[in-house]
C-alpha positions in Angstrom: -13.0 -18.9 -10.9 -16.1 -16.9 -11.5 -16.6 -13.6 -9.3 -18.5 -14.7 -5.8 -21.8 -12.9 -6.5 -22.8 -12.9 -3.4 -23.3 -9.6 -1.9 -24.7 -9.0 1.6 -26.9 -5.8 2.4 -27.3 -3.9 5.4 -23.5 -5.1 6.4 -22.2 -1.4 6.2 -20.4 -2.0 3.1 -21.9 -0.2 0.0 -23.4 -2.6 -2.5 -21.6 -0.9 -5.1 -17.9 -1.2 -3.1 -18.6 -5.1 -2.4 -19.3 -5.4 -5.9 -16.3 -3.2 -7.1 -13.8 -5.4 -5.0 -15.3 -9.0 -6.6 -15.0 -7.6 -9.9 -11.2 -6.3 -9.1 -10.3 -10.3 -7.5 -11.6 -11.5 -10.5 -9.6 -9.3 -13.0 -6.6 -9.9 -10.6 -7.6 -14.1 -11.1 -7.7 -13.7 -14.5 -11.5 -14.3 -14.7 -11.9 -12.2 -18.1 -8.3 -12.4 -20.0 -10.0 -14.6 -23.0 -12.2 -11.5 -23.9 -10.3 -8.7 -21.8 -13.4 -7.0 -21.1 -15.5 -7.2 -17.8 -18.6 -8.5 -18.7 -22.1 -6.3 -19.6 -23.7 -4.2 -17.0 -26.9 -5.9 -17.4 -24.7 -9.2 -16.9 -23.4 -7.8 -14.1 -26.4 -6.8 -12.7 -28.0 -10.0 -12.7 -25.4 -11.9 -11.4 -25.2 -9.8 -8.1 -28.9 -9.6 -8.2 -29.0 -5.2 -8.4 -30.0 -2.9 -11.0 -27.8 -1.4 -12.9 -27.0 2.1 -11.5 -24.9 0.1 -8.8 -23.2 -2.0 -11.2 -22.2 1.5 -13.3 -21.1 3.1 -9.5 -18.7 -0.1 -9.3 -17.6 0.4 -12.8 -16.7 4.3 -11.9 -14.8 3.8 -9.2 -12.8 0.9 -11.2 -12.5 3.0 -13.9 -10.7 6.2 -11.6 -8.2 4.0 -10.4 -6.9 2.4 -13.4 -8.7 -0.6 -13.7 -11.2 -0.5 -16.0 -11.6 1.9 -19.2 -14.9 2.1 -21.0 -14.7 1.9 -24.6 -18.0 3.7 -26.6 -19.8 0.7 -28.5 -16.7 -1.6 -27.1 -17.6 -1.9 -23.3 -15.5 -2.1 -20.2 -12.1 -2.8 -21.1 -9.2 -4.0 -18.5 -6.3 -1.9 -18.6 -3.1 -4.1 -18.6 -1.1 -2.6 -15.8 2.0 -4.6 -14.4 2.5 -4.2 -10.7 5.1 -3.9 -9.2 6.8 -7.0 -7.2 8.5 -6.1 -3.6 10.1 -8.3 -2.0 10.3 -8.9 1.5 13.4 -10.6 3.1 15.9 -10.5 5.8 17.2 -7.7 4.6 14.6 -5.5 3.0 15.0 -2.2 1.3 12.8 0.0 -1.0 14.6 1.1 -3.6 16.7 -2.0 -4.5 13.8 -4.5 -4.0 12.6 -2.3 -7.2 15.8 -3.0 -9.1 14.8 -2.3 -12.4 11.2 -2.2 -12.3 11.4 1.7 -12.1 13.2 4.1 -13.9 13.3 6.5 -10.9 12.2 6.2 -7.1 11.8 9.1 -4.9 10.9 9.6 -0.9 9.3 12.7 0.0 9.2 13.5 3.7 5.5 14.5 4.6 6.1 15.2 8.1 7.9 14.4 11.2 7.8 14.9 14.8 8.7 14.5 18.4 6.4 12.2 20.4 6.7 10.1 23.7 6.3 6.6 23.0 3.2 4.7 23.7 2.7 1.7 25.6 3.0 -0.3 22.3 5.4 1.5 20.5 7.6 1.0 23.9 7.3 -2.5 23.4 8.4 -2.9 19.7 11.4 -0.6 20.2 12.6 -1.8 23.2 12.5 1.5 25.1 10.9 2.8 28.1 7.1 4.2 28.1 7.1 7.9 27.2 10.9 7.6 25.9 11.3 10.5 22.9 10.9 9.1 19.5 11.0 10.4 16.3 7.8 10.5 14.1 8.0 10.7 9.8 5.0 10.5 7.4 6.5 9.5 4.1 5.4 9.1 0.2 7.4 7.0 -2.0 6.6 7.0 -5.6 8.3 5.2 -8.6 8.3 6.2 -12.1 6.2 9.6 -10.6 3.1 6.7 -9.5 2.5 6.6 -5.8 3.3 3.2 -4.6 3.7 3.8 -0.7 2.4 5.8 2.1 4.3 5.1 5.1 4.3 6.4 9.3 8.2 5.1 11.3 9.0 5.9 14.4 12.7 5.9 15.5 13.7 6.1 18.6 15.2 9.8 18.9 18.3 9.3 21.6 19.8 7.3 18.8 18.5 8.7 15.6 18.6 12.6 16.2 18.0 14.3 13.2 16.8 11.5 11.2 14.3 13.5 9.3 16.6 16.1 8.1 19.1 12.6 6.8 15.8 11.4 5.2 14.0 15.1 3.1 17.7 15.3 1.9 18.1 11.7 0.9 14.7 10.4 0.4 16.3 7.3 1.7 16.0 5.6 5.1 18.9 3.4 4.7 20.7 6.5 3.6 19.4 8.5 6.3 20.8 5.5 8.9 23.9 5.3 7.2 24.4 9.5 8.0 24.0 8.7 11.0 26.5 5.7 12.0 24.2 2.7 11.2 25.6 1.1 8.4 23.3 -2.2 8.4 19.8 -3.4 9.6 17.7 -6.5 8.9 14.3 -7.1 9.2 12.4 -8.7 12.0 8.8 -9.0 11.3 6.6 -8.1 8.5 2.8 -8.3 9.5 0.4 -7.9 6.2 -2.9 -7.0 6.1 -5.5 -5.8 3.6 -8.2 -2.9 3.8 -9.9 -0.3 2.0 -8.2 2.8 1.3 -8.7 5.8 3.7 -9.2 9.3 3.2 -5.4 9.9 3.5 -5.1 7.1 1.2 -7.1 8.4 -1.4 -5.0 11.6 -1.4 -1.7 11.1 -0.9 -2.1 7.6 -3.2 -4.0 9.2 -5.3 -7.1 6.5 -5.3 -10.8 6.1 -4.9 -13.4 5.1 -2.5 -13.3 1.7 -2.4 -9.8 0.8 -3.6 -7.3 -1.7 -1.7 -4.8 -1.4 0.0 -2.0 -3.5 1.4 -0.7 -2.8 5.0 2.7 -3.4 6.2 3.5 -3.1 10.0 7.3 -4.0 10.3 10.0 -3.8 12.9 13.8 -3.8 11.9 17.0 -3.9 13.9 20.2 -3.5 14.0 23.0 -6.5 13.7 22.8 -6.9 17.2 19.3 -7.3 17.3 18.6 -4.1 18.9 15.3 -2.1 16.9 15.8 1.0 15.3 12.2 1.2 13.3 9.1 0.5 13.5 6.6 1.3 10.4 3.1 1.3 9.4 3.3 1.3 5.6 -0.2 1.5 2.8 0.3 0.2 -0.5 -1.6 0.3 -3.8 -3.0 -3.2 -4.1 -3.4 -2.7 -7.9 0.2 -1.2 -8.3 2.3 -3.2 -5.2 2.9 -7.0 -5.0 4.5 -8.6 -2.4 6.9 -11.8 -2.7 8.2 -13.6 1.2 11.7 -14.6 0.6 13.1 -16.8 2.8 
C-alpha cells in the first residue's frame, strides 16, 4: 500500500514531519523493498503536492535517525535495521524478553526520588493519597543502542532503597529480588504512539519528528497486590512489540 499523500496544513503538524512519518509507515509496510530506495524527491514532491525543500527536510530527519541514507548519484537508500521484538505477557521482563536479540543489555539509573503519591498514582498502587513513593528515571540500552526510556514509581514503605538495588543491578527484577520479592506478573499494558519529546530526543538519541511507542504498565505481586507502576518510551524504529497470551 502506497504512502497516504494526503497531508493537511495549518493542523500544527509541520508539513515536513507529516510527510516524514508517511514515508517511515511505508518503509515499515514494505512499500519500496523491490527497489530499496524511497522514491525521488521530485516524486515525492508531487505526490504530497509541496516543493521540494520539504520533501529534503523529511529526508533529513529520516536520514538522522537511521532510516534513510543518501547515496551520491544512487538516491535515498533504506537502511536495513532489524528491530527488536518484546514481548509482552503475564510475566514480562526486559532483559529475558531480549533473549538473544542482544549481546549485552544495560539499566542505567537516571534519577530517583521521594514523592507523595497523586490522586492517580494512589489509585494504580493501591495506597492512600499523598502515601511516600519512590520515583526512578531509567535508560536501558542493548547492544550500546538506546531502546527504552522509562519513569516507575514504587511504593516506598515496601521498596525502601529500591534505587540503590536498581544503579547496582540495572535490574528491576533484581532490584525486587534484594529486597524480598521474588515474583511479579503483569497486570495491564496500555500502548500508545507519539512523537518523540525533547527528553526523548536526548536520552534516545532521536530527531524531531521520530516515533515513539508508550508503555503505561502496572505489575503486582502473586497476591495481586501492585508493586509498579511505569511510564516507559520506546524507539519505534528499534522496539517491536508482540501480546502473548
Amino acid at each position: 500500500m502506497a504512502a497516504d499523500s494526503t497531508v493537511q496544513r495549518q493542523s500544527g503538524v509541520a508539513l515536513w514531519r507529516q510527510i516524514a512519518d508517511r514515508i517511515r509507515a511505508s518503509i515499515a509496510g514494505g512499500d519500496y523493498d523491490e527497489s530499496g530506495r524511497v522514491p525521488p524527491e521530485t516524486v515525492l514532491a508531487a505526490q504530497f503536492g509541496v516543493n521540494r525543500h520539504t520533501v529534503r527536510s523529511a529526508l533529513a530527519a529520516l536520514a538522522r535517525e537511521g532510516i534513510v541514507r543518501p547515496v551520491q548519484g544512487v538516491g535515498t537508500l533504506i537502511e536495513r535495521k532489524e528491530r527488536l521484538n518484546f514481548p509482552i505477557s503475564r510475566r514480562t521482563r526486559f532483559i529475558e524478553g531480549l533473549g538473544s536479540q542482544a549481546r549485552e543489555t544495560e539499566g542505567l539509573l537516571l534519577q530517583s526520588a521521594h514523592e507523595p503519591a497523586s490522586a492517580d498514582l494512589a489509585r494504580r498502587l493501591g495506597v492512600p493519597e499523598g502515601a511516600s513513593v519512590i520515583r526512578l528515571e531509567t535508560l536501558r540500552k542493548a547492544d550500546g543502542r538506546p531502546v527504552s526510556r522509562a519513569t516507575a514509581w514504587f511504593p516506598a514503605e515496601r521498596f525502601s532503597g529500591i534505587d540503590e538495588a536498581y544503579r547496582d543491578s540495572g535490574s528491576i527484577t533484581a532490584a525486587f529480588r534484594r529486597l524480598g520479592l521474588a515474583d511479579y506478573v503483569r497486570v495491564s499494558t496500555e500502548v500508545t504512539a507519539s512523537h518523540a519529546e525533547s527528553g526523548d530526543m536526548k536520552d534516545l538519541d532521536l530527531s524531531a519528528g521520530a516515533v515513539v511507542l508508550v508503555t503505561r504498565s502496572l505489575n503486582a505481586d502473586p497476591e495481586g497486590v501492585p508493586v509498579q507502576y511505569a511510564v516507559s518510551r520506546f524507539p519505534a524504529d528499534r522496539v517491536q512489540f508482540t501480546v502473548e497470551n
